[in-house]
C-alpha positions as CSV (number, residue, x, y, z in Angstrom):
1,X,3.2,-31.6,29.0
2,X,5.8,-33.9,29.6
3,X,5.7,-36.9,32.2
4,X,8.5,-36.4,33.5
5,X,8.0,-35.5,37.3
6,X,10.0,-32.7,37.6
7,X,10.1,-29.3,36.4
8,X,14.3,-30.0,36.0
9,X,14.1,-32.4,33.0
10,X,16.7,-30.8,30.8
11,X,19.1,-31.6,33.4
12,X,21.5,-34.2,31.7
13,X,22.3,-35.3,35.2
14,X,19.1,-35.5,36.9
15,X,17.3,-37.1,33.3
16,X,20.5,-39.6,33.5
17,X,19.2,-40.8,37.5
18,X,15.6,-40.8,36.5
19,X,15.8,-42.3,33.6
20,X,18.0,-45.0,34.7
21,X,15.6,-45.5,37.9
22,X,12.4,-46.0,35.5
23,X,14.2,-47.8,32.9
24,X,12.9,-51.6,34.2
25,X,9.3,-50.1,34.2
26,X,8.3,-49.3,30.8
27,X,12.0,-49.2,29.3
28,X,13.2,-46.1,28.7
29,X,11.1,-43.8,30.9
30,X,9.5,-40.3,30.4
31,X,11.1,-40.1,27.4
32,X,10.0,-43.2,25.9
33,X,6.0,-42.4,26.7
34,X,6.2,-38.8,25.5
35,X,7.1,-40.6,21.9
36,X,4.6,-42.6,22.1
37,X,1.8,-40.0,22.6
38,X,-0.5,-39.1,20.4
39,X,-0.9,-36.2,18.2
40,X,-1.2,-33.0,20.0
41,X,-4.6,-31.0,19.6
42,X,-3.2,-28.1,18.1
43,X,-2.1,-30.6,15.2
44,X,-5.3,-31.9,14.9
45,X,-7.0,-28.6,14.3
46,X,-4.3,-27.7,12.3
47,X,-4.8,-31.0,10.1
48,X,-8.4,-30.2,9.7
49,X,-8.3,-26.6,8.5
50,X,-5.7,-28.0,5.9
51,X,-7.9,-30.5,5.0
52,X,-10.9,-27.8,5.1
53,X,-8.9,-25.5,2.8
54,X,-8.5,-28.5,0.3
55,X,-12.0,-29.0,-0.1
56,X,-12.3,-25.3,-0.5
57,X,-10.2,-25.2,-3.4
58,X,-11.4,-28.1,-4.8
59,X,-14.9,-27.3,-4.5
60,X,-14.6,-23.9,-5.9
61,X,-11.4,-22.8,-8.1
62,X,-12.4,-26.2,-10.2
63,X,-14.4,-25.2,-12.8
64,X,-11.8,-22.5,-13.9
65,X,-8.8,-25.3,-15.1
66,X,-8.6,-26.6,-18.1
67,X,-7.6,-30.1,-17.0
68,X,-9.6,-30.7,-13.6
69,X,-8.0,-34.4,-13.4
70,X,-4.3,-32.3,-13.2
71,X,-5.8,-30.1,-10.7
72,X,-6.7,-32.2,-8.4
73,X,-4.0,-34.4,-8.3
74,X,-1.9,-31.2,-8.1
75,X,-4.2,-29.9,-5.7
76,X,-4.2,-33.0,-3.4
77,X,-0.7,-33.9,-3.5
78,X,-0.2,-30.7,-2.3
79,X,-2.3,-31.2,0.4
80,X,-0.9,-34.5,1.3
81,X,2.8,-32.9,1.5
82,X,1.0,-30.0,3.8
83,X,-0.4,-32.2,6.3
84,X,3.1,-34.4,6.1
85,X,5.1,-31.3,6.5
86,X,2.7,-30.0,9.7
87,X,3.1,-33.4,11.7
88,X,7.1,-33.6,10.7
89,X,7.1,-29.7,12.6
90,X,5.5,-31.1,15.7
91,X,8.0,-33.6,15.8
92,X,10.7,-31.4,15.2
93,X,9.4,-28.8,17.6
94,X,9.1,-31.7,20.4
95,X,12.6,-32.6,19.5
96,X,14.0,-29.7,19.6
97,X,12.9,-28.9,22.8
98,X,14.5,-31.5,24.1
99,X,17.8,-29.7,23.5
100,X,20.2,-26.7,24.6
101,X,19.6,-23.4,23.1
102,X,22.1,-23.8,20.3
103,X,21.4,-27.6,19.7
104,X,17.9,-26.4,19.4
105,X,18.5,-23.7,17.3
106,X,20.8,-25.9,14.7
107,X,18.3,-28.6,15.1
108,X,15.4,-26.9,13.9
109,X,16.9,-24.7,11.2
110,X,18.4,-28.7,9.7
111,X,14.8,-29.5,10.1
112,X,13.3,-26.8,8.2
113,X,16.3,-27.7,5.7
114,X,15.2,-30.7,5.1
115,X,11.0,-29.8,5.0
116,X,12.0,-27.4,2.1
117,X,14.0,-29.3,0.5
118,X,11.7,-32.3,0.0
119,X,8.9,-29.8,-1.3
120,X,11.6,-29.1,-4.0
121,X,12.0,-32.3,-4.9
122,X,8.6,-33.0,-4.3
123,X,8.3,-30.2,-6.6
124,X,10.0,-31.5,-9.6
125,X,9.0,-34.8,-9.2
126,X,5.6,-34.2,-10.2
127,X,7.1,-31.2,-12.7
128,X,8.5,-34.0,-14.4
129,X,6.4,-36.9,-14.6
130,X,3.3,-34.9,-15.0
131,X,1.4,-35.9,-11.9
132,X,-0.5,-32.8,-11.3
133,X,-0.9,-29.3,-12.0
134,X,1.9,-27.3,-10.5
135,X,-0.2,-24.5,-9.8
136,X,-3.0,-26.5,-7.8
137,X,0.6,-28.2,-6.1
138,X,1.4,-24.8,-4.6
139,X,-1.9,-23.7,-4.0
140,X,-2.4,-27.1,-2.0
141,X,1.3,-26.5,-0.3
142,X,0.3,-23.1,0.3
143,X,-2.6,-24.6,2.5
144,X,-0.6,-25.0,5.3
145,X,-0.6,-21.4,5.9
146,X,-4.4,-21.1,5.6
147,X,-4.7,-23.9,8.0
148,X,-2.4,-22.2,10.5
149,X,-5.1,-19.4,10.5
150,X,-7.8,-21.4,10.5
151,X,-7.0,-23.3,13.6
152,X,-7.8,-20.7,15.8
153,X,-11.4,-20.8,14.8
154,X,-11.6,-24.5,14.6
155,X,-10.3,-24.5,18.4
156,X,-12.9,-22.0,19.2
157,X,-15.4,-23.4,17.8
158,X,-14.9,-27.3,17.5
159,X,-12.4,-27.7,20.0
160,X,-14.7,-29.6,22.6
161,X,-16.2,-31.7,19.8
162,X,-12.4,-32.5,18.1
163,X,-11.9,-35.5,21.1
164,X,-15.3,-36.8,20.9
165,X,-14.6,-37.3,17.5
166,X,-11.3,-38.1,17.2
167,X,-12.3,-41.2,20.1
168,X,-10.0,-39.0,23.0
């Protein structure tokens, strides 16, 4: 997962030594590459049964509002905040990993925190200037859940197509 050499990277001492020893190569070593990787393939399928979900709804619970321009927007800034929140967990998650149990633990409940508390605001924002249909805003939201289902299947049965097409 990582590339770092060893199976001992959370050791502060032994991650001091090898980062210092790797630091003229590609400045700042293992940990340096690992932020530069690319999305993991879990997030991928995740992003695409969010994205699948949205064109579900869209598609089909449509025809029953009353404003379709509202729902949309609703619908696909929803969406938009889904996909943002799933690729702020994976950096979260590969953050927090990176520390002790309780560091972790604080870490990723400040994390979560902050996820929530930007849907709120997120929330209101379009509450108030009328962006979208709040309803279609949680149902779009709400799509991270079904896409957290959904990527099970999607591994199953796109997985060996997702890199072709993603250009992996």
């Amino acid at each position: 997962v990582y590339d770092c050499p060893s199976a001992d990277f959370r050791n502060p001492r032994w991650r001091k030594k090898y980062m210092a020893s790797s630091a003229g190569d590609d400045k700042g070593g293992w940990k340096e590459k690992r932020k530069m990787k690319r999305m993991s393939a879990v997030l991928k399928e995740l992003i695409l049964g969010i994205l699948i979900c949205g064109v579900f709804f869209q598609s089909t619970l449509i025809w029953l509002a009353h404003d379709k321009v509202q729902y949309t927007t609703g619908l696909w800034i929803g969406i938009v905040c889904s996909v943002l929140k799933a690729v702020h967990m994976e950096y979260s998650i590969r953050n927090a990993l990176e520390r002790n149990e309780k560091g972790a633990r604080n870490y990723a409940r400040m994390m979560y925190g902050l996820r929530m508390a930007l849907s709120i605001v997120l929330i209101g924002v379009t509450w108030y200037f009328k962006l979208g249909n709040i309803l279609a805003l949680f149902l779009g939201m709400f799509a991270l859940k079904i896409g957290a289902f959904l990527q099970m299947p999607i591994h199953r049965f796109a997985g060996k197509k997702l890199p072709q097409i993603f250009g992996e």
